[in-house]
gemmi code that builds the backbone of each chain (N, CA, C; Angstrom):
import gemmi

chains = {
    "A": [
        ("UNK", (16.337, -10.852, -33.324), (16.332, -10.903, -34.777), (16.885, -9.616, -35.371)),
        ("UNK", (16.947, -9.163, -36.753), (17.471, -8.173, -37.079), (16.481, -7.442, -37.542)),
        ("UNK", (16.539, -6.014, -37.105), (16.039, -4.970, -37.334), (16.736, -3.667, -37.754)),
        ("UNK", (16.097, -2.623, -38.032), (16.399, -1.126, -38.467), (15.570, -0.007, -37.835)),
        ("UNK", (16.408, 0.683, -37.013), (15.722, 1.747, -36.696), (16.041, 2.878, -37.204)),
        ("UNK", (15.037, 3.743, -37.817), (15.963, 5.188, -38.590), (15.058, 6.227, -38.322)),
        ("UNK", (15.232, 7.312, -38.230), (14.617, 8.236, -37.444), (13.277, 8.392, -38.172)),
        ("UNK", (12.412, 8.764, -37.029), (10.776, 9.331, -37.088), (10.867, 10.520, -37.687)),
        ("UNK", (9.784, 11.138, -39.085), (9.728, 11.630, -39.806), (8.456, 12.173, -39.283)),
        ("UNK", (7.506, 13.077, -39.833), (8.215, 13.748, -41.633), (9.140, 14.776, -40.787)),
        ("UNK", (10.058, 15.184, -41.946), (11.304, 15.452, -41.983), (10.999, 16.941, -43.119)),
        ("UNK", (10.604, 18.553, -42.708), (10.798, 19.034, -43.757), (11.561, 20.387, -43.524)),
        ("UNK", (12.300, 20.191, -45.068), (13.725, 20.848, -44.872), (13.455, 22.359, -46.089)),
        ("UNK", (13.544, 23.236, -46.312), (13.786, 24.118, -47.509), (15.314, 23.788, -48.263)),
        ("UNK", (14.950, 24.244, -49.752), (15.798, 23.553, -51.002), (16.783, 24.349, -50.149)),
        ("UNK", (18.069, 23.600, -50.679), (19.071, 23.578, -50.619), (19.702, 23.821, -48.918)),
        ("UNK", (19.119, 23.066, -48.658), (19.597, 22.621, -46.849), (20.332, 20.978, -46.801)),
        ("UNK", (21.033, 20.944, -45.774), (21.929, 19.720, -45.507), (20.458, 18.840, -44.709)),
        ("UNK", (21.060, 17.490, -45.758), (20.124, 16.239, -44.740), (21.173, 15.545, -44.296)),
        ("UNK", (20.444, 15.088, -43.074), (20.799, 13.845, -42.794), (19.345, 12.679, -42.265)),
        ("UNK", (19.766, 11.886, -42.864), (18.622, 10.954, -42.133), (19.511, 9.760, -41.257)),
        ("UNK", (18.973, 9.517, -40.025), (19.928, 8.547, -39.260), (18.993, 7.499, -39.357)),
        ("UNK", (20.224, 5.990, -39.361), (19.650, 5.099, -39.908), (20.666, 3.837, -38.849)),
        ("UNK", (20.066, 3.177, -37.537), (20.485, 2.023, -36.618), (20.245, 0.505, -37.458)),
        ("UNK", (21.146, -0.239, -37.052), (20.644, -1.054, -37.470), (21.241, -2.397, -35.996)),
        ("UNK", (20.378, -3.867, -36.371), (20.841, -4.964, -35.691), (21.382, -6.267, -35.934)),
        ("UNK", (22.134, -6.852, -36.454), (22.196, -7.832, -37.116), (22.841, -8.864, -36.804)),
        ("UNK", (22.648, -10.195, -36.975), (24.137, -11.107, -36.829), (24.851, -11.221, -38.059)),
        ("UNK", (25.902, -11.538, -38.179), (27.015, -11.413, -39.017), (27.012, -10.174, -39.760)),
        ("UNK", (27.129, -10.175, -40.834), (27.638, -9.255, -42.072), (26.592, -8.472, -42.571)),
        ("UNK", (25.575, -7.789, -42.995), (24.564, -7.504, -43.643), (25.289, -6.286, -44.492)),
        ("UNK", (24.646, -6.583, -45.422), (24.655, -5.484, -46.806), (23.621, -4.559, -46.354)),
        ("UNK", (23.754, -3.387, -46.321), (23.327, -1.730, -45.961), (22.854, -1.121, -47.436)),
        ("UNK", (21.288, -0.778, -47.384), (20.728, -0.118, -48.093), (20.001, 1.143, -47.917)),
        ("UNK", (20.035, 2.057, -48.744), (18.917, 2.909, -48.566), (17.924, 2.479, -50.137)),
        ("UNK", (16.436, 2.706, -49.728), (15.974, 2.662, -50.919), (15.094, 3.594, -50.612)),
        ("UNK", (14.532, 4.417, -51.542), (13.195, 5.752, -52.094), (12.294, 5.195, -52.657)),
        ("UNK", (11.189, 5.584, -52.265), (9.586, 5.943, -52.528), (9.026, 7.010, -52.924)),
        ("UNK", (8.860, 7.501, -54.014), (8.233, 8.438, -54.733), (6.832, 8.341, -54.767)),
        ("UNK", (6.291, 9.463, -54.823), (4.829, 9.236, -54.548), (4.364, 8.292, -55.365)),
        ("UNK", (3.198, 7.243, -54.998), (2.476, 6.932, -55.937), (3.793, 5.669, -56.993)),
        ("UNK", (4.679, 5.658, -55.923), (5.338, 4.753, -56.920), (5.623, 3.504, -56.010)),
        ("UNK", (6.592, 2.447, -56.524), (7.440, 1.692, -55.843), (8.708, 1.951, -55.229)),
        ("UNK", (9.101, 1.007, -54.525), (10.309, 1.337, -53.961), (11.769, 1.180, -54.989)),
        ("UNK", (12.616, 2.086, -55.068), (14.148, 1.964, -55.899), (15.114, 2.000, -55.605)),
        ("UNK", (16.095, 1.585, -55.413), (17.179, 1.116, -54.591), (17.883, 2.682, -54.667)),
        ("UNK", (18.290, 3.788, -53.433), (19.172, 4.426, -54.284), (20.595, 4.338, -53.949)),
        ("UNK", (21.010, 3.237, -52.684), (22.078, 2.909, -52.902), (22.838, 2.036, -51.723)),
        ("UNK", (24.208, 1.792, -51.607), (24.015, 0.412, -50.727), (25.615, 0.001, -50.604)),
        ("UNK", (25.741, -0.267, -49.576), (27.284, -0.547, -49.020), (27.113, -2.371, -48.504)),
        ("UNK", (28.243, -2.928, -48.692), (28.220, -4.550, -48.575), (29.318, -4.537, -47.816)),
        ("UNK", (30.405, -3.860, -46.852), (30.965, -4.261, -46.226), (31.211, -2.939, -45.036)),
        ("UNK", (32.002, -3.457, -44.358), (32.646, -2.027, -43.245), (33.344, -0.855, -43.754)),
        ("UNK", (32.915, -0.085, -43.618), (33.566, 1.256, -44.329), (33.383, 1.580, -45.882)),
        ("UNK", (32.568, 1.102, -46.195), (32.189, 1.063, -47.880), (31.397, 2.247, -47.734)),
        ("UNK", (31.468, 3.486, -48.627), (30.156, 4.634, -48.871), (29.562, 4.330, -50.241)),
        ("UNK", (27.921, 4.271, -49.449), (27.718, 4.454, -50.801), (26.737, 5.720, -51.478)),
        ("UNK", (27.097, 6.374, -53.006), (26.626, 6.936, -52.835), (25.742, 7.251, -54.283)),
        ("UNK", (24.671, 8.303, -54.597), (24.073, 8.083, -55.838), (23.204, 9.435, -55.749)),
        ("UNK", (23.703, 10.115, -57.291), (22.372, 11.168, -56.671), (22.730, 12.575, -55.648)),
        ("UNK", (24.048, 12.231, -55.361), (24.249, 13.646, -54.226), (24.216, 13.062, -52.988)),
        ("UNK", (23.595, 11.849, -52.933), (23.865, 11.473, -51.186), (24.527, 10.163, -51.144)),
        ("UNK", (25.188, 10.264, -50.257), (26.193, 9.519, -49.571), (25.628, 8.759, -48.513)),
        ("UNK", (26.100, 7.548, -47.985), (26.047, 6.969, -46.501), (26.716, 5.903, -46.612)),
        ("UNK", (28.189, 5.905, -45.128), (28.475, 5.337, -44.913), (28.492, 3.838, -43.935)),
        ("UNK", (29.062, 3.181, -44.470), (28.557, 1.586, -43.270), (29.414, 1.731, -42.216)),
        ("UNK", (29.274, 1.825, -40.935), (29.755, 2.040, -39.961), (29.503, 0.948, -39.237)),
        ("UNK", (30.837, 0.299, -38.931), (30.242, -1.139, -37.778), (30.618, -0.809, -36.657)),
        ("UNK", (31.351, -0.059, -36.180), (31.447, 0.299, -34.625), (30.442, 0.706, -34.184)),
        ("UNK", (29.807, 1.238, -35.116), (28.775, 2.354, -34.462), (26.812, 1.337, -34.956)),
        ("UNK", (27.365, 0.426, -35.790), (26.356, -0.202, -36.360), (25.190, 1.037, -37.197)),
        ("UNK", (25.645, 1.922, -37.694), (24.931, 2.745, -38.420), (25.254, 2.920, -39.935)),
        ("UNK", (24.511, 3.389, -40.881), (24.204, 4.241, -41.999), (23.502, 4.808, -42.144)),
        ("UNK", (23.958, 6.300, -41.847), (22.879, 7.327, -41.725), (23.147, 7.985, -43.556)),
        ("UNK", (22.205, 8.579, -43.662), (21.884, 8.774, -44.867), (22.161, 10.999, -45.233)),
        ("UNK", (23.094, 10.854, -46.132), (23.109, 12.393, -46.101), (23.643, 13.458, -47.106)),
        ("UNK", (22.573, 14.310, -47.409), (23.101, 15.118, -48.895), (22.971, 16.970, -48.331)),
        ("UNK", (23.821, 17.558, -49.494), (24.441, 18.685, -48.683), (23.600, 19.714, -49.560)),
        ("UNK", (22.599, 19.191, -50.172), (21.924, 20.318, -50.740), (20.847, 19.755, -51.100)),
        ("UNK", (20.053, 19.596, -50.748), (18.462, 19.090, -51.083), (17.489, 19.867, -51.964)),
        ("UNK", (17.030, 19.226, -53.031), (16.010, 20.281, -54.108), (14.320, 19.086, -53.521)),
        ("UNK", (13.690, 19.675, -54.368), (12.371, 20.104, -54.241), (11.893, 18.296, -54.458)),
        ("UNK", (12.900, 18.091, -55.862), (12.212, 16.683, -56.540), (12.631, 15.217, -55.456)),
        ("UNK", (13.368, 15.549, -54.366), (13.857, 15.030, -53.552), (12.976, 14.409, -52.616)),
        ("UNK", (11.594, 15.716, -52.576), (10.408, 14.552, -51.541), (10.530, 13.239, -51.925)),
        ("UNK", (9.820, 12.484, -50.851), (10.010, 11.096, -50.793), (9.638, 10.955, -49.642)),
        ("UNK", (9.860, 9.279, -49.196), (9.944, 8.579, -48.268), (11.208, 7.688, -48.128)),
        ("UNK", (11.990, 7.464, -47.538), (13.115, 7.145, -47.461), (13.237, 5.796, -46.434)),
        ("UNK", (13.689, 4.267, -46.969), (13.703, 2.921, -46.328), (15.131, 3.358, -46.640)),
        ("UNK", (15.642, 2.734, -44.943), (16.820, 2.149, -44.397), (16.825, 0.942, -44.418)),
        ("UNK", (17.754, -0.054, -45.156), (17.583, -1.368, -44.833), (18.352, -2.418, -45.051)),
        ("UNK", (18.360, -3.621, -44.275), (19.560, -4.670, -44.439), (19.314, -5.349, -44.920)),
        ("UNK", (20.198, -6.643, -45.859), (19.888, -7.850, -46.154), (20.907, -9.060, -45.507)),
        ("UNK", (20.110, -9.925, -44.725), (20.769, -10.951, -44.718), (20.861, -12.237, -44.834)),
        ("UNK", (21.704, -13.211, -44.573), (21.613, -14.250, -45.825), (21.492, -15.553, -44.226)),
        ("UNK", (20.479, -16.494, -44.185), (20.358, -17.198, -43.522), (20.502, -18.593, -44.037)),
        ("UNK", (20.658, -19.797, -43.889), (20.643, -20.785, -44.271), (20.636, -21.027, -46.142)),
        ("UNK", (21.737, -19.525, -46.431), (21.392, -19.391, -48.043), (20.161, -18.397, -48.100)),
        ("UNK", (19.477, -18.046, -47.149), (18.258, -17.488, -47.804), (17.775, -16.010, -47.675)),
        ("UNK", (18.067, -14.793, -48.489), (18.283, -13.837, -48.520), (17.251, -13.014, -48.121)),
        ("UNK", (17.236, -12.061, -47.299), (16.060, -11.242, -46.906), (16.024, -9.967, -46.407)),
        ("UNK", (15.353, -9.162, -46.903), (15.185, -7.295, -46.563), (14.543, -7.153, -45.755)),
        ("UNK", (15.030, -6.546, -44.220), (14.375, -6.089, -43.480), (14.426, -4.438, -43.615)),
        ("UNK", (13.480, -3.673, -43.443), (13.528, -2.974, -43.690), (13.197, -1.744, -42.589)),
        ("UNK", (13.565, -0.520, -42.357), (13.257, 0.036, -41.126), (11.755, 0.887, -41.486)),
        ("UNK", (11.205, 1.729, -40.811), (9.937, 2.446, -40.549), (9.453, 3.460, -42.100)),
        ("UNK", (11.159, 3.700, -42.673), (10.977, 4.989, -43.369), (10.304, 6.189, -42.963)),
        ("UNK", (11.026, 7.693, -43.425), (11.096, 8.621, -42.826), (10.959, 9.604, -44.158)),
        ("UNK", (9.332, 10.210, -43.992), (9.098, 10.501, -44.989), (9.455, 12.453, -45.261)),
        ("UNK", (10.366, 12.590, -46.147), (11.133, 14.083, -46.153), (10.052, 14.614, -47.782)),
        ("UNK", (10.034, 15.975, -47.032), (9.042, 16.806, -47.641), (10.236, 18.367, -48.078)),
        ("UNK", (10.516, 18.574, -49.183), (11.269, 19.658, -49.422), (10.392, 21.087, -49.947)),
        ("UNK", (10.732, 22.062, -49.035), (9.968, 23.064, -49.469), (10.845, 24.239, -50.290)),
        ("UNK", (10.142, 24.950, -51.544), (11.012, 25.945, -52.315), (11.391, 27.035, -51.747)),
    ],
    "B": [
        ("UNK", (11.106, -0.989, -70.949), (10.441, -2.279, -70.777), (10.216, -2.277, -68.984)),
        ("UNK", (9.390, -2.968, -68.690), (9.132, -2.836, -67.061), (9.583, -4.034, -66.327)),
        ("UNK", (11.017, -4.186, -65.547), (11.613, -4.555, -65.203), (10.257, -6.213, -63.798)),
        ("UNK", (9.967, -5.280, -62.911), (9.074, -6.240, -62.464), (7.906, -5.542, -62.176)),
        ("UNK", (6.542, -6.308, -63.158), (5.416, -5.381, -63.204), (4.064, -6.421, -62.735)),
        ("UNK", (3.047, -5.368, -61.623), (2.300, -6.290, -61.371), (0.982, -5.724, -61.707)),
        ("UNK", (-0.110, -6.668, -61.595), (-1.209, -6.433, -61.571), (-2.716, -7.028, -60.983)),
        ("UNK", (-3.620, -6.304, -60.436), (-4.018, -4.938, -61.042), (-2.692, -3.838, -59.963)),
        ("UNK", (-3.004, -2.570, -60.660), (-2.474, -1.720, -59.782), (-3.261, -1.013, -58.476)),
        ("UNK", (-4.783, -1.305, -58.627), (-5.837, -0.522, -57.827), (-6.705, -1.867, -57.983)),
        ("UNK", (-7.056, -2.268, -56.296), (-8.295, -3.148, -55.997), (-9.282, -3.054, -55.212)),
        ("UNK", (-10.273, -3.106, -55.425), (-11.034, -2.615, -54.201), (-12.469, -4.057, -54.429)),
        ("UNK", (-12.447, -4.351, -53.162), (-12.976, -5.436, -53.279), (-14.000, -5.483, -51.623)),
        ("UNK", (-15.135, -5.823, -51.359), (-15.799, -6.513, -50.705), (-15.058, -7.646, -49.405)),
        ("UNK", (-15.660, -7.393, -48.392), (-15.353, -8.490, -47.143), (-15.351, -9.721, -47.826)),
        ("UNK", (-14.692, -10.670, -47.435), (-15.017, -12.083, -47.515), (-14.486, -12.836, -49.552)),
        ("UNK", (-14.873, -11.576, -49.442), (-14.133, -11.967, -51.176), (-13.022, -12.522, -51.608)),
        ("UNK", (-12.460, -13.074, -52.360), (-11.273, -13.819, -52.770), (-10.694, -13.452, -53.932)),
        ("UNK", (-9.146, -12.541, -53.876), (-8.819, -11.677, -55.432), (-7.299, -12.094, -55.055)),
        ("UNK", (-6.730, -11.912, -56.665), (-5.557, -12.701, -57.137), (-4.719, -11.247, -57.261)),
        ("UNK", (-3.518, -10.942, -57.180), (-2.668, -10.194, -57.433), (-1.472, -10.783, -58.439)),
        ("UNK", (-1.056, -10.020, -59.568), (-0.049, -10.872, -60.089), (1.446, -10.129, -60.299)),
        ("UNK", (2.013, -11.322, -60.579), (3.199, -10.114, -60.783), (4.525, -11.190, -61.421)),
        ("UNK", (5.134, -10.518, -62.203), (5.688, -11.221, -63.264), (7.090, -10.606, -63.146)),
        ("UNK", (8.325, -10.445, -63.667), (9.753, -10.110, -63.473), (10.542, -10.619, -64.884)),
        ("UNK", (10.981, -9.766, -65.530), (12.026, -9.894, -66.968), (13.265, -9.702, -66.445)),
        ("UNK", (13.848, -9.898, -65.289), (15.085, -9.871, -65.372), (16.068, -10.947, -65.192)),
        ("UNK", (15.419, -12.502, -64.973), (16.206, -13.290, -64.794), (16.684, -13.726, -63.902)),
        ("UNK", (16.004, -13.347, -62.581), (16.160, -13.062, -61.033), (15.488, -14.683, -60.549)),
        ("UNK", (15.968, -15.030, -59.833), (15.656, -16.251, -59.356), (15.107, -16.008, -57.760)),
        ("UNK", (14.937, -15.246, -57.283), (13.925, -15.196, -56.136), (13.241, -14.372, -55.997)),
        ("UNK", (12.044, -14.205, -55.510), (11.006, -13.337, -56.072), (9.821, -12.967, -54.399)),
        ("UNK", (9.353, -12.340, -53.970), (9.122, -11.686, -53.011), (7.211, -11.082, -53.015)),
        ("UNK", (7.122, -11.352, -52.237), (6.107, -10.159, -51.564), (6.164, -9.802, -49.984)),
        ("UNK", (6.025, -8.343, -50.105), (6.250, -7.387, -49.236), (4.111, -6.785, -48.882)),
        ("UNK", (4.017, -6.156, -47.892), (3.081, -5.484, -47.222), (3.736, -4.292, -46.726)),
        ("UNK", (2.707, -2.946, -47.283), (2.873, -1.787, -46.640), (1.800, -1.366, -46.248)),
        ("UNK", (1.845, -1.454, -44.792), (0.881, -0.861, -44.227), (0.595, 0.769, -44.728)),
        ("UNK", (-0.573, 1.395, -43.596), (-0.677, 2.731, -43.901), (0.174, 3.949, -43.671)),
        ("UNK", (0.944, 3.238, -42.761), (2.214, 3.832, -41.878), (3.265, 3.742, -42.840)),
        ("UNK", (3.266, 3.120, -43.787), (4.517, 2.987, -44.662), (5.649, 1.951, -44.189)),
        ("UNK", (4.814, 0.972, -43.329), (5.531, 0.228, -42.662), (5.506, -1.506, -43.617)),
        ("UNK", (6.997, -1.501, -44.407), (7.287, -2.540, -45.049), (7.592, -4.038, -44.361)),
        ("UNK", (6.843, -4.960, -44.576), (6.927, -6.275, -44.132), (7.141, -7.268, -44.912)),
        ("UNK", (8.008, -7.980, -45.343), (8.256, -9.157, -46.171), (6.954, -10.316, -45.646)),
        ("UNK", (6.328, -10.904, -46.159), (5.729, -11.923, -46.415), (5.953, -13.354, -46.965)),
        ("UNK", (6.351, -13.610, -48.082), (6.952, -14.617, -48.845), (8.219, -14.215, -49.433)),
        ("UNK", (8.483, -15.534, -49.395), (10.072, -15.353, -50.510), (9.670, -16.810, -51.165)),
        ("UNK", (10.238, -17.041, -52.596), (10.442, -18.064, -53.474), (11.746, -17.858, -54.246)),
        ("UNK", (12.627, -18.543, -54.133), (13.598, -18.856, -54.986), (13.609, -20.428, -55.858)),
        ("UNK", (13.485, -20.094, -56.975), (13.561, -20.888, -58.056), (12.403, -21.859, -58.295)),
        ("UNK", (11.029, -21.023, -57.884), (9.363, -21.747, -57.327), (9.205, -22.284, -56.087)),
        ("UNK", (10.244, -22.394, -55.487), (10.333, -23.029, -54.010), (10.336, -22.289, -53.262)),
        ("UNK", (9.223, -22.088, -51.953), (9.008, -21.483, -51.035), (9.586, -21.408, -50.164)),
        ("UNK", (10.434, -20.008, -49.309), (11.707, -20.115, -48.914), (11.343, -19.590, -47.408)),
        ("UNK", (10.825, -18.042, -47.507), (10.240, -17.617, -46.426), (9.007, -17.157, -46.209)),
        ("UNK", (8.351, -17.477, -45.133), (6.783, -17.694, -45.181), (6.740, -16.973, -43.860)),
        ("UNK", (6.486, -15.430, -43.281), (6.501, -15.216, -42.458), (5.439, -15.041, -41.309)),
        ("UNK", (5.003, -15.569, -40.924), (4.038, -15.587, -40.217), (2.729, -15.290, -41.099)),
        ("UNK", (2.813, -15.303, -42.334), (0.416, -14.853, -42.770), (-0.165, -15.918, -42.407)),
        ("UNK", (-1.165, -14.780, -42.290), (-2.557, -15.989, -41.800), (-2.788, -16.899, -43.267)),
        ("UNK", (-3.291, -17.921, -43.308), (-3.034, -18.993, -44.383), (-4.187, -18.430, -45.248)),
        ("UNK", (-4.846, -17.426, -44.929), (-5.573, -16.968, -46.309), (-4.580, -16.716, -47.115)),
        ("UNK", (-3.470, -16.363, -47.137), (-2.611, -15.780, -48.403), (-2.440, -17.007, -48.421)),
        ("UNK", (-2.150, -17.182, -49.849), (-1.650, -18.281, -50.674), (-0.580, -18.017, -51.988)),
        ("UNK", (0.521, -17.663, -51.697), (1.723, -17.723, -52.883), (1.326, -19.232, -54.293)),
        ("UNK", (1.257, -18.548, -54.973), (1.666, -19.643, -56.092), (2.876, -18.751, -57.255)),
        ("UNK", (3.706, -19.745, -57.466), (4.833, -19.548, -58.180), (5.210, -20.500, -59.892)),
        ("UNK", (4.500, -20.031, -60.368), (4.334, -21.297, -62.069), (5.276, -21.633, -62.044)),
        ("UNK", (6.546, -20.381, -62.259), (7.913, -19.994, -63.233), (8.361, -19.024, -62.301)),
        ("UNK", (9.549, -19.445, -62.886), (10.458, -18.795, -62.029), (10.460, -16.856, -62.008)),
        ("UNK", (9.571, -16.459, -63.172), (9.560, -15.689, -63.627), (8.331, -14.343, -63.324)),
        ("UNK", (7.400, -15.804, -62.112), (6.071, -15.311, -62.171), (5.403, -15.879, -60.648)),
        ("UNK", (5.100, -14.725, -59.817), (5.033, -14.842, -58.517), (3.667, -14.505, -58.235)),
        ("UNK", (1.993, -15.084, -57.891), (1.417, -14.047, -57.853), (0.763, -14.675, -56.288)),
        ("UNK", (-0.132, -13.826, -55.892), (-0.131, -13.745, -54.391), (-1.794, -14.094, -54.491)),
        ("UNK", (-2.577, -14.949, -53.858), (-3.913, -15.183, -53.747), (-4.533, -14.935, -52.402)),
        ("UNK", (-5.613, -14.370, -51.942), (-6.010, -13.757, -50.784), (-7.505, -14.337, -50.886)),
        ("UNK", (-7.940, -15.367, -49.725), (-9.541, -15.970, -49.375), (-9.877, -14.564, -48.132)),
        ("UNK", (-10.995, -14.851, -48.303), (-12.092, -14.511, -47.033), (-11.267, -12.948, -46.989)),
        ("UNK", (-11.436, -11.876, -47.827), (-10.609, -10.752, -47.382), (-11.308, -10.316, -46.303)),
        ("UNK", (-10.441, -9.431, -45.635), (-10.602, -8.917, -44.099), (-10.408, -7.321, -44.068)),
        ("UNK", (-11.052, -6.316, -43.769), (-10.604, -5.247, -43.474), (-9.103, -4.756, -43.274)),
        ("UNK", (-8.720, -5.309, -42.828), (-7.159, -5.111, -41.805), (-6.247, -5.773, -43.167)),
        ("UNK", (-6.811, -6.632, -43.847), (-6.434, -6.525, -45.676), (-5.590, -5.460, -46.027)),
        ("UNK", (-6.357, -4.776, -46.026), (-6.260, -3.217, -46.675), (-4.966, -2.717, -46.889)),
        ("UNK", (-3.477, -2.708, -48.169), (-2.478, -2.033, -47.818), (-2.041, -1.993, -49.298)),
        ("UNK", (-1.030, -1.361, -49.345), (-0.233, -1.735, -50.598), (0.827, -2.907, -50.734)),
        ("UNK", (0.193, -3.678, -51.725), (1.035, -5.041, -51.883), (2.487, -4.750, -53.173)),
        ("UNK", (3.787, -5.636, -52.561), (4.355, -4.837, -53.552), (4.948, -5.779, -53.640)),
        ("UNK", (5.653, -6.547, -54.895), (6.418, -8.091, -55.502), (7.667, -7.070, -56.011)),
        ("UNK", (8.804, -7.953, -55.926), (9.902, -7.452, -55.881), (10.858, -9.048, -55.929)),
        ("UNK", (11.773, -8.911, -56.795), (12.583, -10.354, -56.896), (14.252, -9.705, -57.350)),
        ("UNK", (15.153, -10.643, -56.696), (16.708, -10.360, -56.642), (17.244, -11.870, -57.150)),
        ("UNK", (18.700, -11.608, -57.319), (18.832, -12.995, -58.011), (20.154, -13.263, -56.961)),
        ("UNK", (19.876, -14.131, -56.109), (21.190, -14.774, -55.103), (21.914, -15.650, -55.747)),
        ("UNK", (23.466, -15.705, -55.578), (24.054, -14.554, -54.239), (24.824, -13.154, -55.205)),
        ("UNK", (24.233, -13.074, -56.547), (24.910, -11.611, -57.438), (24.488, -10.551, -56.566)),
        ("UNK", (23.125, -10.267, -56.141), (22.379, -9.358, -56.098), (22.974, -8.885, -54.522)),
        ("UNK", (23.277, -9.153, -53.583), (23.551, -9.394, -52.195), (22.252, -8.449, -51.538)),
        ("UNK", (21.521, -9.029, -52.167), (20.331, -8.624, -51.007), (19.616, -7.619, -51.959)),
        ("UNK", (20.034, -7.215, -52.798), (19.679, -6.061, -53.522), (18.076, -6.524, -54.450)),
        ("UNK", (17.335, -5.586, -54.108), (16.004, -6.433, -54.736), (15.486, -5.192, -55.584)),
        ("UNK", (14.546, -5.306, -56.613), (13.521, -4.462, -57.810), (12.363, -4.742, -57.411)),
        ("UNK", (11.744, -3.819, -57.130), (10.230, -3.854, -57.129), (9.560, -3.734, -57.862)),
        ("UNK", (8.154, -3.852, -57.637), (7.463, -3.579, -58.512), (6.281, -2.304, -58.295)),
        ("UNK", (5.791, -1.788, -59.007), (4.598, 0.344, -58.386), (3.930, -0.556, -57.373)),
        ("UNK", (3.514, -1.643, -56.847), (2.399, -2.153, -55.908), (1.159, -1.846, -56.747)),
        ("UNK", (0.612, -2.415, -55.835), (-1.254, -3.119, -55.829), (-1.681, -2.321, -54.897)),
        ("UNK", (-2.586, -1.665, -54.939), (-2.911, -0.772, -53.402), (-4.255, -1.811, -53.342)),
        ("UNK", (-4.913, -2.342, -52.339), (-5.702, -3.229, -51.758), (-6.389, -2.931, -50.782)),
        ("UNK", (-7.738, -2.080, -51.025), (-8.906, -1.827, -50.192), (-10.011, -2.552, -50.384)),
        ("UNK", (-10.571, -2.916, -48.972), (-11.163, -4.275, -48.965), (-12.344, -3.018, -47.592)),
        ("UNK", (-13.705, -3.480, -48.189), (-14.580, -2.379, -48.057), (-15.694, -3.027, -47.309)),
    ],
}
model = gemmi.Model(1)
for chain_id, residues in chains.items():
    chain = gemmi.Chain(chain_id)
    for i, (resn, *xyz) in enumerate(residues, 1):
        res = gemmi.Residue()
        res.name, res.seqid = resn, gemmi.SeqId(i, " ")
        for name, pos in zip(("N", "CA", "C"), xyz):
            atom = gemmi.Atom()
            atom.name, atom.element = name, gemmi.Element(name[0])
            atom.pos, atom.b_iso = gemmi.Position(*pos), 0.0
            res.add_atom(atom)
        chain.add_residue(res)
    model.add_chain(chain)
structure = gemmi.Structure()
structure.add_model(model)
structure.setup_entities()
């Protein structure tokens, strides 16, 4: 079946350091590539999302590209601030008999220190 | 205005008890979702409904019970709660095939069962 594996967290970096978060995925056919954020105490918000091979997407300062050779979108910004904690879902959608669905990987929760 | 909002936001309820979660969506989205997060932060789809019709039903134990009025309004019913209950419930709806997988959540229900 399809899954997401993206790296084991917590993850903590001081402001203004390079992230990357790596983000596997498994799928049959095509899947649309997401990252979405978790803010404390909140819900989840899409922050951004590629629908084909080689599409980046990006929002916010971070980027990640869809890679199908490699079946990855790893997730990655070149200067990280403070308001950036979170928890971070890697995740696919795909479309079965018409019927659309988010799997989502472990999330990898990044802690930024000043 | 709050895109998809549920309620209560905080439950805390007794073994064996039976409590309603609701959750409603203004955007016009025709399939509509509940998700489980464990303590781990580990996201699990549960139901899907597109257009009141029950689409994906993933393995719950048949204490959960989805009811869907309107297309507009998804809420989640739970018999005999169980310890292992216990998580943040979170409704979230996308509108296929615009959205390509792309879904809105809603802050969750956090659900301690005592």
């Amino acid at each position: 079946g399809d899954s997401v594996t993206q790296m084991e967290g917590p993850v903590t970096l001081s402001e203004e350091a390079f992230l990357t978060i790596n983000c596997t995925y498994t799928a049959t056919g095509y899947p649309s590539l997401f990252w979405y954020v978790q803010y404390p105490g909140e819900g989840l918000q899409l922050l951004l999302k590629a629908t084909k091979a080689d599409d980046k997407g990006s929002n916010k300062g971070f980027e990640a590209t869809y890679r199908k050779e490699t079946t990855s979108f790893h997730l990655e910004k070149g200067s990280v601030q403070v308001s950036d904690s979170a928890v971070y879902f890697c995740a696919l959608s795909t479309t079965n008999f018409g019927n659309e669905k988010l799997t989502f990987g472990t999330g990898t929760r990044l802690t930024i220190i000043p | 205005d709050t895109a998809v909002s549920q309620t209560p936001k905080y439950l805390v309820t007794q073994m064996g008890n039976d409590k309603s979660i609701k959750c409603e969506q203004n955007l016009g989205h025709d399939t509509m979702y509940w998700y489980k997060q464990d303590s781990k932060k580990f996201l699990k789809i549960m139901f899907s409904y597109n257009n009141k019709e029950l689409i994906i039903n993933e393995t719950v134990p048949n204490r959960f019970s989805p009811k869907s009025p309107d297309k507009a309004h998804l809420n989640l019913h739970i018999n005999s709660l169980e310890l292992g209950d216990s998580a943040v419930y979170f409704c979230a709806s996308s509108h296929r095939p615009r959205s390509r997988g792309e879904a809105f959540f809603g802050q969750g229900t956090r659900l301690t069962v005592v």
